[in-house]
C-alpha positions as CSV (number, residue, x, y, z in Angstrom):
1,X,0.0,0.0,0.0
2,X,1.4,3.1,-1.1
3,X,0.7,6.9,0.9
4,X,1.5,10.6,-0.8
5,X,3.1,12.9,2.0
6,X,1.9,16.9,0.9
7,X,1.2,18.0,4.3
8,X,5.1,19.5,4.9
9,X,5.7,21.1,1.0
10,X,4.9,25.4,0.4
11,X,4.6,27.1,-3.0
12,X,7.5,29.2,-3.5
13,X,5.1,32.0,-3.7
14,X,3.9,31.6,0.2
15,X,3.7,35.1,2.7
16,X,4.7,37.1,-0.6
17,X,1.3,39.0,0.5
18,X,2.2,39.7,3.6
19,X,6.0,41.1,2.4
20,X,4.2,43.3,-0.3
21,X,1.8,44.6,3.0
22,X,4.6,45.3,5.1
23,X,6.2,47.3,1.9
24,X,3.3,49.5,1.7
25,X,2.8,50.1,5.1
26,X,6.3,51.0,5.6
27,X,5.7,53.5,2.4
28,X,2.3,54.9,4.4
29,X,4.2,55.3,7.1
30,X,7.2,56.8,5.2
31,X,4.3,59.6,3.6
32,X,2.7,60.0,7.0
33,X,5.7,60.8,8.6
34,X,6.9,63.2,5.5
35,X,3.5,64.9,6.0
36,X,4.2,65.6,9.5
37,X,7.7,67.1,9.0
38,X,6.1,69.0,5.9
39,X,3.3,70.2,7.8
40,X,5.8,70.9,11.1
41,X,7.9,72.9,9.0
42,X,5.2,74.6,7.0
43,X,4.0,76.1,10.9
44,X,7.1,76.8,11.5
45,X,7.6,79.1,8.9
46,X,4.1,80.6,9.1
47,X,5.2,81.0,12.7
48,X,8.2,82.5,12.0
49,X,6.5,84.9,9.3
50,X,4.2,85.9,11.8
51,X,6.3,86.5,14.7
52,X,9.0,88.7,12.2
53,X,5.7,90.2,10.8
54,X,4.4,91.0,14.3
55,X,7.7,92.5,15.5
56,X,8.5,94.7,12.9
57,X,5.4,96.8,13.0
58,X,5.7,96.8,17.0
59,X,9.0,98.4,16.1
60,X,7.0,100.9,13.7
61,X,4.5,101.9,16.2
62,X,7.4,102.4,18.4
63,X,9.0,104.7,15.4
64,X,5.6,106.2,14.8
65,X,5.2,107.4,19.2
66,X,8.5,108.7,19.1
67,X,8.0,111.5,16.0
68,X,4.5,111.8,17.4
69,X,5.6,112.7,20.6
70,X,7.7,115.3,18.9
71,X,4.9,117.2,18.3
72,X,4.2,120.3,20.5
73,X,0.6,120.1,20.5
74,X,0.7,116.3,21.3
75,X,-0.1,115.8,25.1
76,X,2.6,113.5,25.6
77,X,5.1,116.0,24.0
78,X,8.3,114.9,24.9
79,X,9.0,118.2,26.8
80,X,6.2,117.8,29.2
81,X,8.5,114.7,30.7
82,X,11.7,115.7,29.8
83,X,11.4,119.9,30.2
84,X,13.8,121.2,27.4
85,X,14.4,118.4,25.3
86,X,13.5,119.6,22.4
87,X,14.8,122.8,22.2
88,X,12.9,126.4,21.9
89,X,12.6,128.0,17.7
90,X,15.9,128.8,16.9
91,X,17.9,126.4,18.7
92,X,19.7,123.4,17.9
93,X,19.3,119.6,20.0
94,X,23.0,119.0,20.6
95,X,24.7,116.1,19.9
96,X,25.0,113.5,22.6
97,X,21.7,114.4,24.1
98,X,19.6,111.6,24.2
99,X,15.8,110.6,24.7
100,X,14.8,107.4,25.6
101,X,10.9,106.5,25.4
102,X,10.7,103.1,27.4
103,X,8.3,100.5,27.0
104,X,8.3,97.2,29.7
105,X,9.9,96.5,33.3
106,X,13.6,95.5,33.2
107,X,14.3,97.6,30.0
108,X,17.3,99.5,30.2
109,X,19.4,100.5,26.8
110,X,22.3,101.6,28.8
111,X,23.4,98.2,30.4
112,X,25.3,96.6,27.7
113,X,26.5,93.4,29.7
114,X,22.6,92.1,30.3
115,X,21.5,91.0,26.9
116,X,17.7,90.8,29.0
117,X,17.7,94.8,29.3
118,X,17.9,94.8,25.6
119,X,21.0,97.2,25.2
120,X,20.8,99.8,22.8
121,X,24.6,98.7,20.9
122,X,23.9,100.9,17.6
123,X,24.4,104.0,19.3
124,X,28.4,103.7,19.9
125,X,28.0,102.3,16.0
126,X,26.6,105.0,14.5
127,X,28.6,107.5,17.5
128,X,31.8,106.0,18.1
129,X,33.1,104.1,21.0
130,X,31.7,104.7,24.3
131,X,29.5,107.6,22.6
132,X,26.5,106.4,24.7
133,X,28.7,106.0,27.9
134,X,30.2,109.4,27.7
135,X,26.7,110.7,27.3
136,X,25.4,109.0,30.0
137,X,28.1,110.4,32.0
138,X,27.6,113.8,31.0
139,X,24.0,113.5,32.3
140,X,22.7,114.0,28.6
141,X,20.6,110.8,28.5
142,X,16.8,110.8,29.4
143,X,14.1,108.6,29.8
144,X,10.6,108.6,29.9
145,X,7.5,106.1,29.7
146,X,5.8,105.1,26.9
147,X,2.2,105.8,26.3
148,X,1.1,103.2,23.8
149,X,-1.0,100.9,26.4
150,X,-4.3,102.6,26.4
151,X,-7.4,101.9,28.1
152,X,-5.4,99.3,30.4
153,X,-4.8,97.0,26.8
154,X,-1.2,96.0,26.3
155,X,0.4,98.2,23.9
156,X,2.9,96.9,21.3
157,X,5.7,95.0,22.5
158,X,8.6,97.5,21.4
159,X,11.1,97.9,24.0
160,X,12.2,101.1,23.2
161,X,12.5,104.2,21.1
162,X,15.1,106.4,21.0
163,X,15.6,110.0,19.6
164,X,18.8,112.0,19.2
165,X,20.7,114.9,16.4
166,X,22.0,113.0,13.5
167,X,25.5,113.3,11.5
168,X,26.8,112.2,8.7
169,X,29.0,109.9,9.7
170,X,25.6,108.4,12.2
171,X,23.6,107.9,8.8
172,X,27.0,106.7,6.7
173,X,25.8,109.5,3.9
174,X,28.3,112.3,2.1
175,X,25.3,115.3,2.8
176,X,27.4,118.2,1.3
177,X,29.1,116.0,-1.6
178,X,32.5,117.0,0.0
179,X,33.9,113.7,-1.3
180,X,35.9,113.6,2.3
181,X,35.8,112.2,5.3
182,X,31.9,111.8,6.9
183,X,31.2,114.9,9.5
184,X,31.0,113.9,13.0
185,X,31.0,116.6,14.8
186,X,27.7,119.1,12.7
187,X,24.3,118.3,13.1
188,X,22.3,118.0,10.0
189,X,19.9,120.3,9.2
190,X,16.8,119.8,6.6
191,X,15.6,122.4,4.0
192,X,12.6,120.9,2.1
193,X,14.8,119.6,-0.2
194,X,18.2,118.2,0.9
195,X,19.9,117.7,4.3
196,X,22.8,120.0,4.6
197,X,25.2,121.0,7.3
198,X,24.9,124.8,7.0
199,X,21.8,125.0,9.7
200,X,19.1,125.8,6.9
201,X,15.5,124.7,7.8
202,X,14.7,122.3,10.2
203,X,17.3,120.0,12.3
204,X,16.8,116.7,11.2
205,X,16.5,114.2,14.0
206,X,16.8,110.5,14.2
207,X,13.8,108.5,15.5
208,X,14.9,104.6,16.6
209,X,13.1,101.8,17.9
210,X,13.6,98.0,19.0
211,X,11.1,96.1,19.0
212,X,11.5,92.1,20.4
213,X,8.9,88.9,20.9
214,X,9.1,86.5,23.4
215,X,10.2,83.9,21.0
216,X,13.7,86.0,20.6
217,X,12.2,87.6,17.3
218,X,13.6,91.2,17.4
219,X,13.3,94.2,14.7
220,X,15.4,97.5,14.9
221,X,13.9,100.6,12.7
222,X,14.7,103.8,11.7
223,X,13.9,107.3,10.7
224,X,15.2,110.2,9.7
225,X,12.7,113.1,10.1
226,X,12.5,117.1,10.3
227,X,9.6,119.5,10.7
228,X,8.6,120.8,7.2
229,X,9.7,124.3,7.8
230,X,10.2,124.7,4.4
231,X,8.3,122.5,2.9
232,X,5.2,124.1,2.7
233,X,7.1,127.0,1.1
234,X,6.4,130.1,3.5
235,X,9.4,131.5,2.6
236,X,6.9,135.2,1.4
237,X,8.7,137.7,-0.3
238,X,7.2,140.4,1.6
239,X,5.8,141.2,4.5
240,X,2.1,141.3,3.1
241,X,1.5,138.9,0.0
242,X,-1.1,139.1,-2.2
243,X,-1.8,136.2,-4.5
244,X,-4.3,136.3,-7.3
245,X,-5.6,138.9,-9.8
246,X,-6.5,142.5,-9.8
247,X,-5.6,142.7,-5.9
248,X,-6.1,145.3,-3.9
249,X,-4.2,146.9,-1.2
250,X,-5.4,150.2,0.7
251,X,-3.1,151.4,3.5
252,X,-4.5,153.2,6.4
253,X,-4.1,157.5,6.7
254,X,-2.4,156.9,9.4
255,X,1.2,157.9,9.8
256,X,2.1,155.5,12.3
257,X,1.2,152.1,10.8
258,X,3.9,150.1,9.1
259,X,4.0,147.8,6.8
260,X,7.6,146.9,6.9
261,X,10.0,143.8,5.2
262,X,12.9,144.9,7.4
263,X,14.0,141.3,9.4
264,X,15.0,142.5,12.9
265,X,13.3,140.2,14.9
266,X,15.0,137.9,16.6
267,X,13.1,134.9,18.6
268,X,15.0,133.4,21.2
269,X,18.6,132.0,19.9
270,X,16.9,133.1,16.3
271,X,18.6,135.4,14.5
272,X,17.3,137.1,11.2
273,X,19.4,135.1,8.2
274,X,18.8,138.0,5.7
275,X,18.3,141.7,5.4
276,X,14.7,141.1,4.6
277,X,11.9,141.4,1.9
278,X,9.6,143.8,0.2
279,X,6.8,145.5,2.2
280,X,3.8,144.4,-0.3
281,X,4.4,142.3,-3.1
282,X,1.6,141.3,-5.7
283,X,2.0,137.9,-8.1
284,X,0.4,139.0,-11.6
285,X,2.2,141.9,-13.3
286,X,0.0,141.7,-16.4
287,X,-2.8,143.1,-14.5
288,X,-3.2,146.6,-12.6
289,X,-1.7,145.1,-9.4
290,X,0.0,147.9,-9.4
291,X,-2.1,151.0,-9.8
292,X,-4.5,149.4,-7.6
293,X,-2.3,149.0,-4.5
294,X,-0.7,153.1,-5.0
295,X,-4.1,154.4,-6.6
296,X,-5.2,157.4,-4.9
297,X,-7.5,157.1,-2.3
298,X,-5.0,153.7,-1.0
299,X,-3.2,156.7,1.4
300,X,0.2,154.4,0.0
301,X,1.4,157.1,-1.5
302,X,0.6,159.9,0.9
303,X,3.0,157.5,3.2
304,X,5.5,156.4,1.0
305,X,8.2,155.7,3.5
306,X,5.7,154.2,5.8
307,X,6.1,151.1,3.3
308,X,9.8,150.0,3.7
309,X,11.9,146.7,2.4
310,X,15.2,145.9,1.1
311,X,14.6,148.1,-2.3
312,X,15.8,151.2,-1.2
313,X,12.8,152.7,-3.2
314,X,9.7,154.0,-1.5
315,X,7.1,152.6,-1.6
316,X,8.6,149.6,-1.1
317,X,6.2,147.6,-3.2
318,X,6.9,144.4,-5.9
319,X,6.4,141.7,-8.4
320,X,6.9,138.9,-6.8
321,X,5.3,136.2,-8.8
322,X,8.4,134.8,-9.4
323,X,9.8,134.2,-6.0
324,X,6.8,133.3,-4.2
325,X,6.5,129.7,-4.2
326,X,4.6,128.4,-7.1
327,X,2.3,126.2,-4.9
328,X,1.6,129.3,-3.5
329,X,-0.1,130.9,-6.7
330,X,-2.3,128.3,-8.0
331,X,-5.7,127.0,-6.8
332,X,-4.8,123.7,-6.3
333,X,-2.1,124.4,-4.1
334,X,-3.4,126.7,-2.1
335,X,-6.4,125.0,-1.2
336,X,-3.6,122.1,-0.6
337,X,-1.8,124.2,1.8
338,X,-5.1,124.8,3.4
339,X,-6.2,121.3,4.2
340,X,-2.7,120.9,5.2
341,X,-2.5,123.1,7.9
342,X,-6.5,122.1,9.2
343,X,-5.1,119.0,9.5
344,X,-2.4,119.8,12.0
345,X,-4.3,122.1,13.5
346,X,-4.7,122.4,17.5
347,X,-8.0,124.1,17.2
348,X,-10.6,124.1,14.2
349,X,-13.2,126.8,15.1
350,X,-16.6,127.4,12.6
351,X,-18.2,130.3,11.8
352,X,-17.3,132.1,15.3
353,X,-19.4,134.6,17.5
354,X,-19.0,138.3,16.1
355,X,-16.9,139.9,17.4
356,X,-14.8,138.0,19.2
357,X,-12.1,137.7,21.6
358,X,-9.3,135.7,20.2
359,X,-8.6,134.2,23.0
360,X,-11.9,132.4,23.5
361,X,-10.8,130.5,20.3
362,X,-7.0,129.2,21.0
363,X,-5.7,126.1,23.1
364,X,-5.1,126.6,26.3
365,X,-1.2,126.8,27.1
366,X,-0.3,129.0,23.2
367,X,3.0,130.9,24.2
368,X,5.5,132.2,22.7
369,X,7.6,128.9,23.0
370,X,4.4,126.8,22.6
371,X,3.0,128.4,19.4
372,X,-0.7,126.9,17.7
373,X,-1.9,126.1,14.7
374,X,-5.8,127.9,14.6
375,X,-8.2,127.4,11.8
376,X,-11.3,129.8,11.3
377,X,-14.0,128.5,8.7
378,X,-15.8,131.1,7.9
379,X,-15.5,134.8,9.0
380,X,-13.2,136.3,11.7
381,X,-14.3,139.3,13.6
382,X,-11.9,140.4,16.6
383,X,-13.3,142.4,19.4
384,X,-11.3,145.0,21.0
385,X,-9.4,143.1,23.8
386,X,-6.1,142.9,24.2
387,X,-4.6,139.6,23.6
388,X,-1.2,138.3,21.6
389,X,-1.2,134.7,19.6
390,X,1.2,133.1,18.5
391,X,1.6,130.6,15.3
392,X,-0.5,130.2,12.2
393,X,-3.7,131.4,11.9
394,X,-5.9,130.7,8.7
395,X,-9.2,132.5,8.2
396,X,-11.0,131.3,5.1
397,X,-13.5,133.4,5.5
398,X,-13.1,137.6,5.8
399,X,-10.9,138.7,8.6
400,X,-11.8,142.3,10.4
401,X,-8.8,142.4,12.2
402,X,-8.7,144.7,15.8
403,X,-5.7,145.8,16.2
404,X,-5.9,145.3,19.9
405,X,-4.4,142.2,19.0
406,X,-1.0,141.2,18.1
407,X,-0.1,137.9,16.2
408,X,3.5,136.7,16.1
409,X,3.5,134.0,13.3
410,X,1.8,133.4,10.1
411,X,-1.6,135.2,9.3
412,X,-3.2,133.1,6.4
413,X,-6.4,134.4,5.0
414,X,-7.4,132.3,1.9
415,X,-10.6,131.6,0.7
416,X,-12.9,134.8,0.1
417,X,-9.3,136.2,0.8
418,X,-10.2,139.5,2.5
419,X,-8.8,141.2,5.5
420,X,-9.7,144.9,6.9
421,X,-9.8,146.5,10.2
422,X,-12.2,147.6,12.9
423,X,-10.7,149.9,15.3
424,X,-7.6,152.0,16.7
425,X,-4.7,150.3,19.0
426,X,-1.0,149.5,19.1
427,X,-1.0,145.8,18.1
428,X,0.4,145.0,15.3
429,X,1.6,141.6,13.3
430,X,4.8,140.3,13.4
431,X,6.3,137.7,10.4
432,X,4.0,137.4,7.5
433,X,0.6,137.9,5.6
434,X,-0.6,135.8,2.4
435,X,-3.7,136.8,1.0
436,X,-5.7,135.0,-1.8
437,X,-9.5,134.7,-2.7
438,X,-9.7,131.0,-3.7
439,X,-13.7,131.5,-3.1
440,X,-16.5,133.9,-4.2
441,X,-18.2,136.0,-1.7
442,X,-21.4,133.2,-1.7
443,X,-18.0,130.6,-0.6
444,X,-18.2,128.9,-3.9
445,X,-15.0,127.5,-5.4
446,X,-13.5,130.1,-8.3
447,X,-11.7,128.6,-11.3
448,X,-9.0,131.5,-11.3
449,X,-7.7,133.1,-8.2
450,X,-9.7,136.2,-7.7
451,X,-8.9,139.7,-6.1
452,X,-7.5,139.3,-2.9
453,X,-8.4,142.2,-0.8
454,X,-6.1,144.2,2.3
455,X,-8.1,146.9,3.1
456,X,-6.6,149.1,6.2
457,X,-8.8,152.6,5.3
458,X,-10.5,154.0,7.3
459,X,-9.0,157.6,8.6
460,X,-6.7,157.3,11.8
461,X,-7.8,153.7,12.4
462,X,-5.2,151.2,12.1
463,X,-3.0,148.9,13.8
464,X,0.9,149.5,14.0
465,X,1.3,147.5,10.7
466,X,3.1,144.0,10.0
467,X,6.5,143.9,10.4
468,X,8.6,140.7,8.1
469,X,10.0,138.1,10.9
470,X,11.8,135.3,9.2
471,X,12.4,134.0,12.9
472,X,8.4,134.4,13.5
473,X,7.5,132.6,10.6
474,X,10.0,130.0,11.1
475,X,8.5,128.9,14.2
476,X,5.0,129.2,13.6
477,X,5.9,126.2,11.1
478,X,8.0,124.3,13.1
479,X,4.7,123.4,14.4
480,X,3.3,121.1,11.8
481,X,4.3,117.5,11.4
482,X,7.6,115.9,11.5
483,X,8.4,114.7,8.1
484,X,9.6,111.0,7.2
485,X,13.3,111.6,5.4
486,X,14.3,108.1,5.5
487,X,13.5,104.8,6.5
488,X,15.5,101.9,7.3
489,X,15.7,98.2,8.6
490,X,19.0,98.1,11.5
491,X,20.4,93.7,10.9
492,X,19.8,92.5,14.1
C-alpha cells in the first residue's frame, strides 16, 4: 500500500502577500511621517513669518510714538517729561543728548553686559566708541515712559524708542558732496529739499526703535525726520503777499502804521538770516496790481516811506510772482496748503461769535515757545481786547482784524481772501501775511484766483502794521508735522 506525503511542501510564492503589505505600510508610514515634518515645517515658517511680521510693525509703532511725541501740540510731547528736550525755535538739539521712550519693566538700553535689558549697541555704532557711555556720564541721557497701552490694553511690544541729532558719519551719507571724510561733529539740518550742514531749515533728528517677541524675534527701525519748515514753502517775499488777480491793497491814513519787510526780529537763539523782503508784493504783473495798491484814495502814496523793504525805493512795493512759491499761486495748491494746515491744526473753530475775543478761540497753554496752529471756517471778527497769539492762523473766510491784538506767526487768510480792520490800537503783526481769494463772496470755489483784498482805510484807524519776521515765521511752522526723510531696517 502506497501513501502521498503533501502536508510539509509550500509554494514558492507563500507570505509574498504579507511582504508586499509590510512594503506598503512601511511607504504609508514613510508619507505620514513626511507629511508631518512637511506640515511641522510649514507652521514653523508661518510661525516665524508671523512673529517677524508682528515685530517689525511693533517696532513701527514704536517709530511712529517717538515722531508723534515730537509734536508740540501732542499731550505726551516729549517736553512735558523731559522739560527742554526739544529745544525752543531757533535752537539746535546738541549732539550726545539723548531721549529714551521706554516700553516694559527691566528695559534699560544703557546696560550693555545684560542682553535681558535689551541694550541699545547701535548707538556707539553709529557715534563711536563709548559715545553712549560718555553721554550718560555727561548726564545728557533721558528717559521717559511710553504711552502706547491705552485703556489698560497692552500696547505693542517695542522695547524702546530712541531719539537724538544725527551726522553724517551716524547715517554713513556724504550730505554736502564733500567727497571727504563723513562729519562727526555738525548736526544736519533739513531744508525741504536736501539735508545739509549749513543749519538751513529744520534739524533733522533721528527716530529709533527696538522692538523684540518672546520667542527672541527682534526688529530694529529707523527714521530720519524734520519739521517741514520749508516745505510748505512760506518762505513770502514780503511782508504782506497778495496772491491772485487784480488785488487790492489800501493802506490806512495813518502815519504811524507800518508795513515793513525789514527782518530785525530775533526769537530766542533766532537770528534774522537776511536783510529782509519787500513790504507788499503782488503775483500778476500783467494786470493793474499795481495801480491798484498806489491808486489814490489807498493813502500808499501819501505814506511812501511808511512802506519799507530791502529796495531802497519807497514805496517799497513788488512783483513777486516769481519768488513766491509756485504752490503758492495756484488753486490747487493753495487750497492744498489749506487742508494741510487744518489737518495739523490744535483748534478748528466754525463760523465764530462776532466779534470775538481771540482768546476764546485758541488752546489753552499757546506761548511764545508753545506756538498753535488755529483754523477759522468762515469769517473772523476780533473784538477789542487785548490779547497776543502766536503761530498760524488761517481765516477762510473775511478777517476784520482789531488791532488790539498782536499775532506773532503766520496770518493766512485764503478763501474769500479778504482782511480789513475795525478799530484804533498799538498791536500789530509780526512775520508774515498771504492773502488769496480762492472762493466767491457766496464761498463757492472760483476757477482763477480772484482779487485778494487788504483793506486798512479808514482815517486814523489802524494797527501798527506788519512787520517781516523770518524767525516768527520760522517757528510758527516748526509746528506742523515731522516729516519722514528716510527709513531703514537696523540687521539685528
Amino acid at each position: 500500500m502506497r501513501f502521498s506525503h503533501h502536508g510539509g511542501r509550500r509554494e514558492p510564492q507563500a507570505g509574498i502577500a504579507l511582504l508586499i503589505s509590510i512594503f506598503v505600510l512601511l511607504l504609508v508610514c514613510i508619507a505620514g511621517i513626511a507629511m508631518v515634518v512637511a506640515s511641522g515645517t510649514e507652521s514653523a515658517l508661518t510661525g516665524n513669518y508671523q512673529s517677524s511680521t508682528a515685530v517689525y510693525y511693533a517696532a513701527i509703532a514704536g517709530l511712529e510714538e517717538g515722531r508723534g511725541r515730537l509734536l508740540v501740540q501732542n499731550p505726551n510731547f516729549v517736553n512735558n517729561a523731559v522739560p527742554n528736550f526739544i529745544p525752543p525755535p531757533g535752537n539746535t538739539l546738541p549732539l550726545g543728548k539723548v531721549l529714551y521712550i521706554l516700553n516694559g519693566s527691566g528695559v534699560n538700553p544703557l546696560d550693555s553686559a545684560d542682553p535681558a535689558s535689551f541694550p541699545d549697541l547701535e548707538y556707539d555704532l553709529e557715534f563711536g566708541s563709548g559715545s553712549l557711555a560718555n553721554a550718560n556720564g555727561a548726564g545728557t541721557v533721558f528717559n521717559t515712559s511710553s504711552v502706547s497701552a491705552v485703556a489698560g490694553l497692552p500696547g505693542p511690544l517695542y522695547k524702546w524708542v530712541r531719539i537724538n541729532a544725527v551726522t553724517e558719519s551716524a547715517i554713513n551719507l556724504d550730505v554736502d558732496n564733500s567727497g571727504g571724510p563723513l562729519n562727526t561733529a555738525t548736526p544736519l539740518y533739513y531744508d525741504g529739499a536736501h539735508l545739509n550742514l549749513t543749519s538751513t531749515g529744520a534739524q533733522a533728528l533721528e527716530v529709533t526703535a527696538l522692538a523684540a517677541y518672546p520667542n527672541g524675534s527682534q526688529k530694529m527701525l529707523q527714521y530720519i525726520t524734520a519739521a517741514p519748515a520749508t516745505s510748505l514753502n512760506f518762505n513770502l517775499p514780503a511782508a504782506v503777499v497778495l496772491s491772485g488777480n487784480n488785488v487790492q491793497f489800501t493802506g490806512p491814513n495813518y502815519s504811524a502804521f507800518v508795513t515793513s519787510g525789514y527782518d530785525t526780529q530775533s526769537v530766542g537763539a533766532c537770528n534774522p538770516a537776511t536783510p529782509g523782503v519787500s513790504a507788499v508784493g503782488y503775483t500778476n504783473n500783467t494786470d493793474s496790481s499795481y495801480s491798484n495798491i498806489t491808486a489814490p484814495g489807498s493813502n500808499v502814496m501819501n505814506y511812501q516811506s511808511q512802506y519799507s523793504g530791502v529796495d531802497a525805493a519807497r514805496p517799497d512795493i513788488k512783483w513777486v510772482g516769481s519768488s513766491l512759491p509756485s504752490n503758492l499761486q495756484t488753486i490747487s495748491g493753495l487750497n492744498a496748503l489749506v487742508q494741510t494746515v487744518t489737518q495739523n491744526a490744535d483748534a478748528v473753530v466754525s463760523n465764530p461769535p462776532s466779534p470775538t475775543n481771540l482768546s476764546t478761540i485758541v488752546p489753552a497753554g499757546m506761548s511764545a515757545s508753545n506756538p498753535a496752529i488755529v483754523v477759522v471756517n468762515g469769517d473772523l471778527t476780533l473784538d477789542s481786547t487785548n490779547f497776543t497769539g502766536y503761530g498760524i492762523l488761517l481765516v477762510t473766510g473775511k478777517f476784520t482784524y482789531n488791532p488790539a491784538t498782536t499775532w506773532n506767526g503766520l496770518v493766512l487768510v485764503i478763501g474769500k481772501g479778504e482782511m480789513a480792520n475795525n478799530g484804533w490800537n498799538t498791536g500789530q503783526i509780526n512775520g508774515g501775511v498771504l492773502l488769496a481769494k480762492t472762493l466767491d463772496d457766496s464761498g463757492n470755489p472760483l476757477s482763477v484766483l480772484g482779487s485778494a483784498n487788504f483793506q486798512f482805510g479808514a482815517p486814523a484807524t489802524a494797527s501798527l502794521g506788519v512787520r517781516y519776521s523770518s524767525c516768527w515765521i520760522n517757528a510758527a511752522q516748526l509746528r506742523l508735522v515731522y516729516k519722514v526723510l528716510s527709513f531703514r531696517e537696523i540687521p539685528q
